[in-house]
C-alpha positions as CSV (number, residue, x, y, z in Angstrom):
1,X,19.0,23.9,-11.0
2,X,19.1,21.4,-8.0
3,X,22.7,21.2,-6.2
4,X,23.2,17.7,-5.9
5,X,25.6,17.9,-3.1
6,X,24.0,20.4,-1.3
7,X,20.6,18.6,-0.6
8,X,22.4,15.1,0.0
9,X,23.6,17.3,2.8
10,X,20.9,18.6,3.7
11,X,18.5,15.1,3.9
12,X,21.5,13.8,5.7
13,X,21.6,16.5,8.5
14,X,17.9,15.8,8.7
15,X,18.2,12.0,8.9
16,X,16.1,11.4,6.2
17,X,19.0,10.5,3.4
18,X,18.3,7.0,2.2
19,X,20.7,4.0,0.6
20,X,19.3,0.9,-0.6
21,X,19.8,-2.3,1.6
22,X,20.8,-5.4,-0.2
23,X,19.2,-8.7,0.3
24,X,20.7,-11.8,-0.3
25,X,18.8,-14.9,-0.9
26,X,14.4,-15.3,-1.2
27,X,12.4,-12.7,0.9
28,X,11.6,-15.3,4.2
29,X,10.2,-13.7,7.7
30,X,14.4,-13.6,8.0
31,X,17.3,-12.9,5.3
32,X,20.8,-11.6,5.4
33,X,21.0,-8.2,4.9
34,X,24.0,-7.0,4.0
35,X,25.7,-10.2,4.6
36,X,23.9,-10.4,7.8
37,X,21.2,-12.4,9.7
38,X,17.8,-10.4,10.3
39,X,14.6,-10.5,11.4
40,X,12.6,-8.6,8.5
41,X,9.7,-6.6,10.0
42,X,9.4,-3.9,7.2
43,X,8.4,-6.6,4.1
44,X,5.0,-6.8,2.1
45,X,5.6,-10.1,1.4
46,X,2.3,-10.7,3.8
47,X,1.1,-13.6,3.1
48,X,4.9,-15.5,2.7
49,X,4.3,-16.5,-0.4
50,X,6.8,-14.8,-2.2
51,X,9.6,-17.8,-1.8
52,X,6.3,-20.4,-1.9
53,X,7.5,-23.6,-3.9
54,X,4.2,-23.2,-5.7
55,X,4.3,-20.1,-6.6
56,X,8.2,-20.3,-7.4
57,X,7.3,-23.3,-9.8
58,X,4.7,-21.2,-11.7
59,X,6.9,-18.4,-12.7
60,X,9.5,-21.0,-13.7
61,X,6.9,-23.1,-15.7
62,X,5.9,-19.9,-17.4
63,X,9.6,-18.6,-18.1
64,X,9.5,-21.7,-19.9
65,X,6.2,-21.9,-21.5
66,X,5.8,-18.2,-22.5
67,X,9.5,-16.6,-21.9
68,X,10.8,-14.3,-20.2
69,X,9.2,-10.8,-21.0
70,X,5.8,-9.9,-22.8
71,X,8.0,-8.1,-25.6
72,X,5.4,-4.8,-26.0
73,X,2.9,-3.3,-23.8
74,X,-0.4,-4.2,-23.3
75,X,-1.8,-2.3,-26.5
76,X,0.8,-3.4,-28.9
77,X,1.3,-7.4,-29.0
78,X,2.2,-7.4,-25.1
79,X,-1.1,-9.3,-23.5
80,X,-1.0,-13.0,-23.6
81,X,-3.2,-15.8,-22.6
82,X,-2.1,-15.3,-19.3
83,X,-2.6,-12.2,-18.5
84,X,-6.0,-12.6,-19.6
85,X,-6.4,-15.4,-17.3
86,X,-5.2,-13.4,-14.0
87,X,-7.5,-10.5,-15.1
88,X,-10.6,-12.6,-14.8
89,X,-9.3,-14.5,-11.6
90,X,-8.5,-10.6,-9.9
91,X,-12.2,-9.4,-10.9
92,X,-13.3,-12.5,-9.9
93,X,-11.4,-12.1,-6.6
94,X,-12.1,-8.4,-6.1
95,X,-15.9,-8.9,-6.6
96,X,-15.9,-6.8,-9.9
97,X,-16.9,-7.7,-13.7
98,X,-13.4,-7.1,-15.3
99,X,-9.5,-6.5,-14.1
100,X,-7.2,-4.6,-15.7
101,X,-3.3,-6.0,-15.2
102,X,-0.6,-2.8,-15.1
103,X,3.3,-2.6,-14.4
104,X,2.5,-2.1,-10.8
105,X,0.3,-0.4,-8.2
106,X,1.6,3.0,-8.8
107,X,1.2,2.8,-12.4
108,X,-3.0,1.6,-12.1
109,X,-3.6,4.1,-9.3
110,X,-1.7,7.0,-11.8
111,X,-3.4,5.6,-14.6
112,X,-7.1,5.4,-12.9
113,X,-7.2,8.8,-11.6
114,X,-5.4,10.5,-14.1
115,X,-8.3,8.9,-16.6
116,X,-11.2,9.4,-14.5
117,X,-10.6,13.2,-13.2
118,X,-9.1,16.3,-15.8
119,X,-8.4,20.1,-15.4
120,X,-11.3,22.0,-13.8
121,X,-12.3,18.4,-11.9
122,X,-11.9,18.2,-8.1
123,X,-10.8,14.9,-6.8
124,X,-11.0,14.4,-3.2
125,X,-8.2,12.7,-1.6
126,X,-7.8,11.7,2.1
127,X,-4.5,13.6,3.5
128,X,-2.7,10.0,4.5
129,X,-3.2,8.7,0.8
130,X,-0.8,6.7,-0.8
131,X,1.6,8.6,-2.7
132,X,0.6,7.2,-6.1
133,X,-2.8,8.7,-5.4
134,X,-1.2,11.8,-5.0
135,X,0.6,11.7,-8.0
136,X,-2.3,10.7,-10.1
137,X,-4.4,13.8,-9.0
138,X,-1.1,15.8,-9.8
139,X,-1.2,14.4,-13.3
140,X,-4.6,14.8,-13.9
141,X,-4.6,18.4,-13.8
142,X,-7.6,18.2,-11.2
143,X,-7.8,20.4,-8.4
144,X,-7.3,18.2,-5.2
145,X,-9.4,18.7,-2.1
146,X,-7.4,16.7,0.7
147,X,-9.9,16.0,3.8
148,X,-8.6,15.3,7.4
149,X,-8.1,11.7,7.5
150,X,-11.3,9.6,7.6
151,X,-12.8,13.1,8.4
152,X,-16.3,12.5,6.9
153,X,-17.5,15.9,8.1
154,X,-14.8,17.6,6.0
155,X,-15.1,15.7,3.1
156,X,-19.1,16.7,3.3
157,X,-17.9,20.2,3.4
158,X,-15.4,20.0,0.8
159,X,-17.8,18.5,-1.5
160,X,-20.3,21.3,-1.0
161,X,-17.8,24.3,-1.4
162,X,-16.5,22.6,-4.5
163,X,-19.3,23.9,-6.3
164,X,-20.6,20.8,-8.5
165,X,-16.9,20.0,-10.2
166,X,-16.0,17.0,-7.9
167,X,-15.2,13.6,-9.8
168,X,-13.7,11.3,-7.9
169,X,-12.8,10.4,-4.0
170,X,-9.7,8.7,-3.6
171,X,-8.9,6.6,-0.6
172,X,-6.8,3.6,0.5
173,X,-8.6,0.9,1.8
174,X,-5.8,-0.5,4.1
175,X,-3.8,2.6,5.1
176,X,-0.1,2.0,4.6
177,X,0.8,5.2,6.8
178,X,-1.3,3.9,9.5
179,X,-2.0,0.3,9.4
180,X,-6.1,1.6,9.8
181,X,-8.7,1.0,7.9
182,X,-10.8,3.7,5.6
183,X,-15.2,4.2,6.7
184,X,-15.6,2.6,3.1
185,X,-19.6,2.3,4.0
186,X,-19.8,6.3,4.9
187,X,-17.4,7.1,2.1
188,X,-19.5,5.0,-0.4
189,X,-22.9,6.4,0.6
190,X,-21.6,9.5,0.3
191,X,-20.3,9.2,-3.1
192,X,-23.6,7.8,-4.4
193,X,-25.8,10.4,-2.8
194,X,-23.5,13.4,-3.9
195,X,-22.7,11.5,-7.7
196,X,-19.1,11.0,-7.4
197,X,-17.0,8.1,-8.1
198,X,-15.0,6.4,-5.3
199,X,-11.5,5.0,-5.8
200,X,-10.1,2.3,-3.6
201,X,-6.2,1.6,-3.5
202,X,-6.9,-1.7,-1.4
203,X,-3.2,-2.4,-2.4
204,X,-2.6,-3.6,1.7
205,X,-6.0,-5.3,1.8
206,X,-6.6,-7.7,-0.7
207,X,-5.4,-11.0,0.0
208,X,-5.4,-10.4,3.8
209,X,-7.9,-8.8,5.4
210,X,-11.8,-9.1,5.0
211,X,-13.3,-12.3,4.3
212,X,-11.5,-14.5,2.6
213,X,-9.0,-12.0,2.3
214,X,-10.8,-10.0,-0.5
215,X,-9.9,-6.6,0.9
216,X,-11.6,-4.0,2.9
217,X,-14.8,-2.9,0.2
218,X,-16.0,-6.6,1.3
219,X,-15.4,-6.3,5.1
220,X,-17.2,-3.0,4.6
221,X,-19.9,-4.3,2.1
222,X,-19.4,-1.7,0.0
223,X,-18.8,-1.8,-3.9
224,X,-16.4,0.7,-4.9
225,X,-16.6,2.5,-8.9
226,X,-12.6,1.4,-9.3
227,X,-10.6,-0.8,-6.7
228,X,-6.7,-1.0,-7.2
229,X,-4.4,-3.3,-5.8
230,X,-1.0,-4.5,-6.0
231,X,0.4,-8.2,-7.2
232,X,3.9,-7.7,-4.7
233,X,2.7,-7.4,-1.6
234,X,0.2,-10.7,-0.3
235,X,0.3,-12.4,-3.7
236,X,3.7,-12.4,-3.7
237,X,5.0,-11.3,-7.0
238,X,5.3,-7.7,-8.9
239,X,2.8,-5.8,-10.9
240,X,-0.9,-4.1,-10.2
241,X,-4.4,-4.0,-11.4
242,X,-7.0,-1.9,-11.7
243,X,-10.9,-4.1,-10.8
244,X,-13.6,-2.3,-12.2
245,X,-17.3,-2.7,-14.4
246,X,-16.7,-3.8,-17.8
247,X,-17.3,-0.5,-19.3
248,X,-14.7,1.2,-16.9
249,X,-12.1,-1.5,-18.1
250,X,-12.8,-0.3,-22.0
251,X,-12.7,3.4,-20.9
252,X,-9.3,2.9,-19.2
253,X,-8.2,0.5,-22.0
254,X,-8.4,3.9,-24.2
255,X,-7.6,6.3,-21.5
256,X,-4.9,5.4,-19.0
257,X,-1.4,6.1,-20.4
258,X,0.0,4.2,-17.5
259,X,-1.6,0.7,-19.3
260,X,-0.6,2.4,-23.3
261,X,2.8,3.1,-22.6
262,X,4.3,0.6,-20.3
263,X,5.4,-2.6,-20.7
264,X,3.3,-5.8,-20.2
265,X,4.1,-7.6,-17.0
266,X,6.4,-10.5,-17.5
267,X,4.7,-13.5,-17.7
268,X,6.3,-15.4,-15.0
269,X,5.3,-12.6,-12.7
270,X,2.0,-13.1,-13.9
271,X,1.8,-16.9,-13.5
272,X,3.4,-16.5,-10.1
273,X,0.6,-14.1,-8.8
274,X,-2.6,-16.2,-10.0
275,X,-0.2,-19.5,-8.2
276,X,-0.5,-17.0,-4.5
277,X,-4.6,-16.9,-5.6
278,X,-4.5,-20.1,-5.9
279,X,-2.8,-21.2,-2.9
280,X,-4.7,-18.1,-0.8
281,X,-7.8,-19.9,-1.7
282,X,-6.2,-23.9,-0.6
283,X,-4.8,-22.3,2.1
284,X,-7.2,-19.6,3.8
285,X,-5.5,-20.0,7.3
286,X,-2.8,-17.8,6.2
287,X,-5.1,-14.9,6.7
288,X,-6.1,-15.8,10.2
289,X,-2.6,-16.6,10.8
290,X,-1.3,-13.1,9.6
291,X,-3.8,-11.7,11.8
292,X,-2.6,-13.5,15.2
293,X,0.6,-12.7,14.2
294,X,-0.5,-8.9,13.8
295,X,-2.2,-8.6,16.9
296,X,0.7,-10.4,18.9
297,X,3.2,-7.6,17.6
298,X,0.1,-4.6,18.1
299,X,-0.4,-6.1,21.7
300,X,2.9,-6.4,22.9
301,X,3.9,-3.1,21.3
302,X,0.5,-1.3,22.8
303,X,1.4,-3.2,26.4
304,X,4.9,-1.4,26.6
305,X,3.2,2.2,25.7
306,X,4.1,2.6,22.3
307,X,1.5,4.3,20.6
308,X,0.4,2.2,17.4
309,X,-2.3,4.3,16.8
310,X,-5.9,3.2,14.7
311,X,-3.9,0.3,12.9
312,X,-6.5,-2.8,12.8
313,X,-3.8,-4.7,10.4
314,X,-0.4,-5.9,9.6
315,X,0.8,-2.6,9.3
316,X,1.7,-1.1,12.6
317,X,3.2,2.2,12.9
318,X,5.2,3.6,16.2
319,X,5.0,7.4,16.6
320,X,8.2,9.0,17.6
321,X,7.5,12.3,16.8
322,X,11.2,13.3,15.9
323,X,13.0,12.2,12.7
324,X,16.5,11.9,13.9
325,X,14.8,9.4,17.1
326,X,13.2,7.4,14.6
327,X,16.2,7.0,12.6
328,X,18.7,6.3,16.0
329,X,16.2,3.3,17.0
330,X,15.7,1.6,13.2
331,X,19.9,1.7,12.8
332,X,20.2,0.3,17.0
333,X,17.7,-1.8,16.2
334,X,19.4,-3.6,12.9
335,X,22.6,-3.6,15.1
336,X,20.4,-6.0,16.9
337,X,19.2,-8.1,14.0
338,X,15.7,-5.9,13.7
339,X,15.0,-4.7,9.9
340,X,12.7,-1.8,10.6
341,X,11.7,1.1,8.4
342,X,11.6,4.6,9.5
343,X,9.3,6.5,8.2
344,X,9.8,10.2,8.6
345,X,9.5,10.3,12.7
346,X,8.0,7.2,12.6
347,X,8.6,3.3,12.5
348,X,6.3,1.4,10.4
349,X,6.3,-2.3,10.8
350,X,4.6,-5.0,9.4
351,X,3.7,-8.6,10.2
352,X,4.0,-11.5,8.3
353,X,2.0,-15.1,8.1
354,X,5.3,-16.2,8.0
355,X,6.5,-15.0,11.3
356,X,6.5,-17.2,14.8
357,X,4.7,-15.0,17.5
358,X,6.9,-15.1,20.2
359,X,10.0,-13.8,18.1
360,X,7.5,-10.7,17.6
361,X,6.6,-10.3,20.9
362,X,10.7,-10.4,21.2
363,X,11.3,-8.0,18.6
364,X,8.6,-5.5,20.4
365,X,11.1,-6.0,23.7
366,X,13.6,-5.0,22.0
367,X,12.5,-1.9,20.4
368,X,11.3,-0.7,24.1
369,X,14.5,-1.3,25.3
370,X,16.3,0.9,22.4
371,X,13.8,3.3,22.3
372,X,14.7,3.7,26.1
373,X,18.1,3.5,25.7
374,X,17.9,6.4,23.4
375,X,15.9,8.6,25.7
376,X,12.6,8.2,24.1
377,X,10.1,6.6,27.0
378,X,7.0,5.3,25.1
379,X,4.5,5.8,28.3
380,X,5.3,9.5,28.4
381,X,6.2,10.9,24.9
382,X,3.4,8.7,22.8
383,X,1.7,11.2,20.3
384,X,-1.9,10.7,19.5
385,X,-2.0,12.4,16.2
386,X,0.5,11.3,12.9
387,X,0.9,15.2,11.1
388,X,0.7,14.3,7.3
389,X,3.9,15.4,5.5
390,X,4.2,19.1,4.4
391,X,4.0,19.4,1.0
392,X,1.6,16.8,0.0
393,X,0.0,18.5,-2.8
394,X,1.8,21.4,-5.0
395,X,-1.6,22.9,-5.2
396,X,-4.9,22.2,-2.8
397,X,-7.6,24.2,-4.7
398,X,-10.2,24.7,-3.3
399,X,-7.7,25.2,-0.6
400,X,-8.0,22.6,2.6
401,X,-10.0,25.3,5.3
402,X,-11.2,24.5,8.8
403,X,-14.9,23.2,8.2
């Protein structure tokens, strides 16, 4: 039996016990946290359009039109006309024949994977995944072969030792440990020339990076089997969706408990995300915008010697190397009116279109001078490599071995 007290005690000594934060008011480039002013750099809200009057009206209008909740999941009486309507403006969006709306990201990446791979499978996962992907191969009851990250070489390998039984590669698109972006066009060839599927969680992509925003498979000009994405980070509302061929869509319909056993999403979630397409396709500037805004914060970061590593996006991670450090400089730095996240040893921030450029290039100041301050010099003690956390997998048969 787990002692409670005892681990509380024991993430706290490590620095890695957690509370939630509360934040009052819409999710804006600032809000008050805890009562107080700050500037919010740890946010998926990418695009800004969470608090958009737009999208705001939508989900009112559709409170209205539709009510509240979809009263039964998406098997029973829970889909409506408007989920309908998202799903063909998502596949439309993500390039793909059909969409598939679930509870959130986590739920479509558990209920993909779990579908597509089963006991005596392989499913090859990159070691940064996300940690729905991870969970998905858990559930599956597939072996999981985790390849060095964006280690093409090893994957070959892996592939080859697993004897015929692989079923599926799993990667994100956008990494959200990282902030870099996946070889989609070496991955894809390889999963066509081998006969495997490949998965893309493009949950950080969509909606702001590629062209027109439609996620990393287009920058790459790749088509993935499956592509999953998330409806709360650039569109600005909750929920996730699986994009996929039309026959994928009816496997999963009959296959993914994720989609048969949870709850529709709330139709004014719904209305709200196909309101951020819209508005993503009045407004593409937003994209370009994000980017500047990305690059301004990467820069200034990169200029005072912090190591940001392969990150091409919003997403920016610092590399500390030491959990406690990383923890001293995110609680310094919301002293200072910084919201950071720390992430293990690390600090990940992220960029919004809704930021001004110089208060990032501020904000990047500031961490140098904290970081300082609290005897971490970023020039001397930058790591080049992020170690993925112990523990990733319960089980990693065939085992991960030095190609």
């Amino acid at each position: 039996m787990v002692e409670i007290e005892a681990r509380l005690d024991e993430l706290r000594t490590m620095g890695l016990r957690r509370r939630i934060r509360l934040v009052s008011g819409p999710q804006g480039p600032h809000v008050l946290l805890d009562g107080k002013p700050v500037l919010l750099l740890c946010s998926d809200n990418f695009l800004g359009l969470a608090d958009h009057a737009k999208v705001r009206k939508a989900a009112a209008d559709a409170a209205v039109r539709w009510g509240a909740g979809a009263g039964a999941s998406r098997l029973a009486s829970g889909t409506m006309t408007v989920h309908r309507r998202l799903e063909e403006r998502l596949a439309e969006f993500a390039g793909l024949a059909s969409a598939l709306l679930f509870g959130s990201g986590y739920l479509a990446n558990i209920g993909a994977i779990a579908a597509l791979a089963r006991p005596g499978d392989v499913v090859f996962c990159d070691e940064y995944a996300h940690a729905s992907i991870v969970d998905g191969c858990r559930l599956s009851g597939a072996d999981a072969f985790v390849y060095g990250h964006c280690d093409i070489e090893h994957l070959r390998w892996g592939i080859g030792d697993a004897g015929g039984r692989g079923a599926l590669i799993a990667t994100e698109g956008v990494f959200s440990a990282t902030g870099g972006v996946a070889p989609l066009d070496e991955l894809a060839e390889l999963a066509e020339r081998r006969g495997l599927r490949l998965l893309v969680d493009d949950a950080n992509g969509l909606g702001t990076f590629g062209p027109g925003g439609r996620g990393a498979c287009a920058e790459a000009g790749i088509e993935a089997d499956v592509i999953t994405g998330s409806l709360g980070h650039a569109f600005g509302s909750c929920g996730g969706f699986v994009a996929c061929d039309r026959q994928m869509a009816s496997y999963l319909v009959n296959s993914a408990h994720t989609l048969e056993c949870s709850g529709a999403l709330p139709p004014p979630a719904v209305a709200a995300a196909r309101a951020a397409l819209d508005e993503l396709a009045r407004r593409p500037d937003r994209i370009a915008r994000l980017g500047a805004n990305a690059a301004a914060l990467r820069g200034e970061l990169r200029g005072l010697g912090f190591d940001v590593g392969d990150s091409r996006t919003q997403i920016i991670v610092l590399r500390l190397g030491d959990v406690a450090l990383a923890a001293e400089i995110r609680d310094r730095a919301l002293e200072q009116g910084i919201f950071v996240q720390a992430a293990g040893a690390d600090l990940r921030l992220t960029a919004l279109a809704s930021h001004r450029e110089e208060e990032l290039r501020a904000a990047a100041r500031t961490l140098a001078h904290l970081s300082r301050a609290a005897g971490f010099e970023p020039r001397a003690r930058g790591l080049t490599v992020l170690d993925p956390a112990p523990g990733l997998f319960d089980h990693e048969a065939p085992a991960r071995r030095a190609a």
